[in-house]
mmCIF file of the C-alpha atoms, coordinates in Angstrom:
data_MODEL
# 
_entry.id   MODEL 
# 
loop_
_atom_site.group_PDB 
_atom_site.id 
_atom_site.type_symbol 
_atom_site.label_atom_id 
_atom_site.label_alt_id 
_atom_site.label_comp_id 
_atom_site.label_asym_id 
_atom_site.label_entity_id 
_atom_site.label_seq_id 
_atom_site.pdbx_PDB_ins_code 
_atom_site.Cartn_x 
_atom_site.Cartn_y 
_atom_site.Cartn_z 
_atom_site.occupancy 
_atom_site.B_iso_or_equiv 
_atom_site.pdbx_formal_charge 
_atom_site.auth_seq_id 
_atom_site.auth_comp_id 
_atom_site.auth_asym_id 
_atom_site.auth_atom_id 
_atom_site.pdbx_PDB_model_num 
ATOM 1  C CA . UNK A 1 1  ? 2.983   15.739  -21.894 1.00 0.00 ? 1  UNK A CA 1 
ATOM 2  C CA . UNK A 1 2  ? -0.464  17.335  -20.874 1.00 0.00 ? 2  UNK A CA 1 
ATOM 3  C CA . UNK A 1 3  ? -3.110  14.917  -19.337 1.00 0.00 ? 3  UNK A CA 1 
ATOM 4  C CA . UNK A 1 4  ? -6.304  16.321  -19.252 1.00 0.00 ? 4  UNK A CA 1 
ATOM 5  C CA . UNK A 1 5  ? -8.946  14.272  -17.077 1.00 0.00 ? 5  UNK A CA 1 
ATOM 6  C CA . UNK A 1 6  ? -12.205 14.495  -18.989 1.00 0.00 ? 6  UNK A CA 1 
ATOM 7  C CA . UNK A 1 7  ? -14.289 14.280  -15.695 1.00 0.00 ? 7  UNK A CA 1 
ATOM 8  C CA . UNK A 1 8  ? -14.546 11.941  -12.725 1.00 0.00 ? 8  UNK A CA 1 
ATOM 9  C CA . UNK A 1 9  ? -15.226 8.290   -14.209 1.00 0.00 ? 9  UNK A CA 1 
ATOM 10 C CA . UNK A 1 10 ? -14.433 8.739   -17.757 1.00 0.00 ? 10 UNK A CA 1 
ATOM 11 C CA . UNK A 1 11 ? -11.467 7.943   -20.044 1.00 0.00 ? 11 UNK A CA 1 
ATOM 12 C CA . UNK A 1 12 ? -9.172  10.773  -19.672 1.00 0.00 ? 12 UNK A CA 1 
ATOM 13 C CA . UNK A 1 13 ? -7.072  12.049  -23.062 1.00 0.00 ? 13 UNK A CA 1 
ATOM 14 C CA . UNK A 1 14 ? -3.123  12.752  -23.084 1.00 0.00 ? 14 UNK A CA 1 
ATOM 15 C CA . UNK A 1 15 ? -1.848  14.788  -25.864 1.00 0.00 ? 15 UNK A CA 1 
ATOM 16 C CA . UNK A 1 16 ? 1.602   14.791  -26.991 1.00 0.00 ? 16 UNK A CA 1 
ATOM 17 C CA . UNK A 1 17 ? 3.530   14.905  -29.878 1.00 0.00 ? 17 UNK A CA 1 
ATOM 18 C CA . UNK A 1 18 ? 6.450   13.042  -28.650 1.00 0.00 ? 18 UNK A CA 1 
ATOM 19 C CA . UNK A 1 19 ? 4.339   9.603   -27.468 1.00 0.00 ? 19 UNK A CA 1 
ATOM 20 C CA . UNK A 1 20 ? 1.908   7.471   -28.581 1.00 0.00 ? 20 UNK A CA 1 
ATOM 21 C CA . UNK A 1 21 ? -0.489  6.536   -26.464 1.00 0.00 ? 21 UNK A CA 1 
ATOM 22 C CA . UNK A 1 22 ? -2.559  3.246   -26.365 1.00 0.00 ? 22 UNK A CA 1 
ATOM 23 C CA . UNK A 1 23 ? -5.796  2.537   -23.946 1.00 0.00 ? 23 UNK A CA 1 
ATOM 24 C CA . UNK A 1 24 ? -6.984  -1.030  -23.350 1.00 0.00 ? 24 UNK A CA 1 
ATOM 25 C CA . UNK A 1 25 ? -10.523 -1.591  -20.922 1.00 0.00 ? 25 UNK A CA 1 
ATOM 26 C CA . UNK A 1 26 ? -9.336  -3.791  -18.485 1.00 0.00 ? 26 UNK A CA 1 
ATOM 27 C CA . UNK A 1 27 ? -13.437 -3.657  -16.799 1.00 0.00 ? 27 UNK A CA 1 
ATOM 28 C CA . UNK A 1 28 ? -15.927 -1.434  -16.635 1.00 0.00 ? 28 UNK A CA 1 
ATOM 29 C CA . UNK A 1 29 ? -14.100 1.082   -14.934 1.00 0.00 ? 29 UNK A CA 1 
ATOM 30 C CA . UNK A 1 30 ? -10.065 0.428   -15.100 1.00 0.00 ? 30 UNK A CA 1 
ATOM 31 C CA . UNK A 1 31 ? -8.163  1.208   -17.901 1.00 0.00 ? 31 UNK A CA 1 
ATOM 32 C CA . UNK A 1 32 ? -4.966  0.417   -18.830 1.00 0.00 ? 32 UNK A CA 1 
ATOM 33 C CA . UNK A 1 33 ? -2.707  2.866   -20.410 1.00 0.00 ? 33 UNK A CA 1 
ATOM 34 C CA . UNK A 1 34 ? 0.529   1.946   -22.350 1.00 0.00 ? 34 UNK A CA 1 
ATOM 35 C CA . UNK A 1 35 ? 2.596   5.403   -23.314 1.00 0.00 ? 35 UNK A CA 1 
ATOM 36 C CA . UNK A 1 36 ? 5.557   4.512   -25.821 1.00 0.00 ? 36 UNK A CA 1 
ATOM 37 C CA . UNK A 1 37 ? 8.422   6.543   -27.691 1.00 0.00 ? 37 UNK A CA 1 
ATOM 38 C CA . UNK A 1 38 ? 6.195   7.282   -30.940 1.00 0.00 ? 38 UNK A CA 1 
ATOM 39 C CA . UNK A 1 39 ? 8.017   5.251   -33.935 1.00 0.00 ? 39 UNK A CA 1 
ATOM 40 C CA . UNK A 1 40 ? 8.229   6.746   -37.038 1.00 0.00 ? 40 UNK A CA 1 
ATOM 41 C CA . UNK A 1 41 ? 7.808   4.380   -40.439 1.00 0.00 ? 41 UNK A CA 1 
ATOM 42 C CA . UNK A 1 42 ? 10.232  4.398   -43.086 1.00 0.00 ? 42 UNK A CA 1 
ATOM 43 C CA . UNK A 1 43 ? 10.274  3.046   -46.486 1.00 0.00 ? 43 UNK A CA 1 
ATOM 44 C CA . UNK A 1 44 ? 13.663  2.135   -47.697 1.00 0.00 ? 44 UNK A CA 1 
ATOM 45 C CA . UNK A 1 45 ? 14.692  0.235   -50.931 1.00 0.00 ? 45 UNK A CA 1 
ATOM 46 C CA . UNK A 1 46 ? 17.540  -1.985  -51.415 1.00 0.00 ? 46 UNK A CA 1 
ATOM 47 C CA . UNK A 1 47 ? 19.297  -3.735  -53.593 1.00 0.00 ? 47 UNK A CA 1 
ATOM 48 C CA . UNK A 1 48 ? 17.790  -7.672  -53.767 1.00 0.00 ? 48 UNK A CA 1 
ATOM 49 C CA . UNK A 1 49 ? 21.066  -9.226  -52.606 1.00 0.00 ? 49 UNK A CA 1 
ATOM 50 C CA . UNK A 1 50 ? 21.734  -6.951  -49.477 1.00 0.00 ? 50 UNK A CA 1 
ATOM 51 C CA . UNK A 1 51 ? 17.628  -7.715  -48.978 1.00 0.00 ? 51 UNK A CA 1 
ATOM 52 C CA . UNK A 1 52 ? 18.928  -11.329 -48.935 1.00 0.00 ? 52 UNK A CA 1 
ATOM 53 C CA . UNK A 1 53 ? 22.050  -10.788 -46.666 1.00 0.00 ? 53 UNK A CA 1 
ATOM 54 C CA . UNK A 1 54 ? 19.415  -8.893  -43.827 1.00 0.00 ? 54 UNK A CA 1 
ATOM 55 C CA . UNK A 1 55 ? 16.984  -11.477 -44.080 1.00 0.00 ? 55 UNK A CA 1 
ATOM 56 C CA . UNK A 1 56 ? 19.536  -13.884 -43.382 1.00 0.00 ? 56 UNK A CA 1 
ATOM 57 C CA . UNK A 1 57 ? 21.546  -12.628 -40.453 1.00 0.00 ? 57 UNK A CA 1 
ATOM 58 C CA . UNK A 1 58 ? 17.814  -11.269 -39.103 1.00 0.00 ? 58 UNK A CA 1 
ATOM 59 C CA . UNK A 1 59 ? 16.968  -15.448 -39.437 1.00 0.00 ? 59 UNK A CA 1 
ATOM 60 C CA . UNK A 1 60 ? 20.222  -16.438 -37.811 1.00 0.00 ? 60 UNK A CA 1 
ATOM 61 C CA . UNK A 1 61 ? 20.324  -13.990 -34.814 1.00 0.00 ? 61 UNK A CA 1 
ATOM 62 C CA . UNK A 1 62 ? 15.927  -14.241 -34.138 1.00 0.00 ? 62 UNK A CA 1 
ATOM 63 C CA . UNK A 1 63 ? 15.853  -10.997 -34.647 1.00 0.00 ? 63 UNK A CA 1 
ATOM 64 C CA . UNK A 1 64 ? 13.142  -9.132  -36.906 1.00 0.00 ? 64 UNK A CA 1 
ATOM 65 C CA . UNK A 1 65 ? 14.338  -7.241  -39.897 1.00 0.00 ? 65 UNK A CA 1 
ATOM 66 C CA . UNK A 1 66 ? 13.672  -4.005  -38.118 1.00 0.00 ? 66 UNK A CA 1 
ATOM 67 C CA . UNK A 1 67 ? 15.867  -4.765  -35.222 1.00 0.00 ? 67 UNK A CA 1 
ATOM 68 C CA . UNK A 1 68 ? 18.469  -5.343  -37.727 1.00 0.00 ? 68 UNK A CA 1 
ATOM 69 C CA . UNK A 1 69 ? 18.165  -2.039  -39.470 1.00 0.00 ? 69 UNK A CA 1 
ATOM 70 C CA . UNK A 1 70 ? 17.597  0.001   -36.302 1.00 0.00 ? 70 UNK A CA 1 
ATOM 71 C CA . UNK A 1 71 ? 21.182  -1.414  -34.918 1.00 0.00 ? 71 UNK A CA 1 
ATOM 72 C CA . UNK A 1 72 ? 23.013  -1.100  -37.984 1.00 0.00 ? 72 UNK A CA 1 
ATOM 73 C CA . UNK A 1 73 ? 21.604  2.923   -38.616 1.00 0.00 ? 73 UNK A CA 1 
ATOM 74 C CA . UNK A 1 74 ? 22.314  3.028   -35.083 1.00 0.00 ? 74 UNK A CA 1 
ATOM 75 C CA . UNK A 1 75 ? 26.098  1.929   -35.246 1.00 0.00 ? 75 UNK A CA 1 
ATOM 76 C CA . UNK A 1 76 ? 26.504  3.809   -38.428 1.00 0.00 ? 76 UNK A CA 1 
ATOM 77 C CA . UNK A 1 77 ? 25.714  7.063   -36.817 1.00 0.00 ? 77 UNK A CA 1 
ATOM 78 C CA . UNK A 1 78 ? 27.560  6.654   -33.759 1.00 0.00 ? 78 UNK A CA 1 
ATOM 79 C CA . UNK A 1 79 ? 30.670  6.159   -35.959 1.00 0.00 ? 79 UNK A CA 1 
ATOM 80 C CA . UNK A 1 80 ? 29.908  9.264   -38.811 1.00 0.00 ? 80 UNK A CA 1 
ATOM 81 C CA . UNK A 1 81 ? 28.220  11.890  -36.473 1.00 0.00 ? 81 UNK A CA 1 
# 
């Protein structure tokens, strides 16, 4: 990760390709800066009834509908490397 600090008093800029990067003015000068894993979107399509079955268990265990695929791609790779 490469910060580069514009000049003394201003926003400075990080660059990477691995992390997204999110600035929020807290005042007129503080900043906060959140730097995250980047996430990567991915459209997937699926048979209505297994639709159905996610939605459901996502319902049952409060958990969102990406928490339930991430786990279950998760556990399916750990188990077919």
């Amino acid at each position: 990760m490469r910060i580069k600090v514009e000049s003394p008093g201003k926003i400075f800029a990080v660059r990477s390709k691995r992390v997204g990067v999110s600035t929020r003015r807290v005042d007129d000068t503080t900043f906060e800066l959140e730097i995250k894993d980047r996430i990567r979107t991915v459209s997937v399509r699926l048979p209505y009834e297994l639709y159905e079955k996610m939605v459901d268990h996502a319902e049952r265990n409060e958990k969102t509908i990406s928490e339930v695929i991430r786990k279950a791609l998760k556990d399916y790779l750990d188990k077919n490397p």
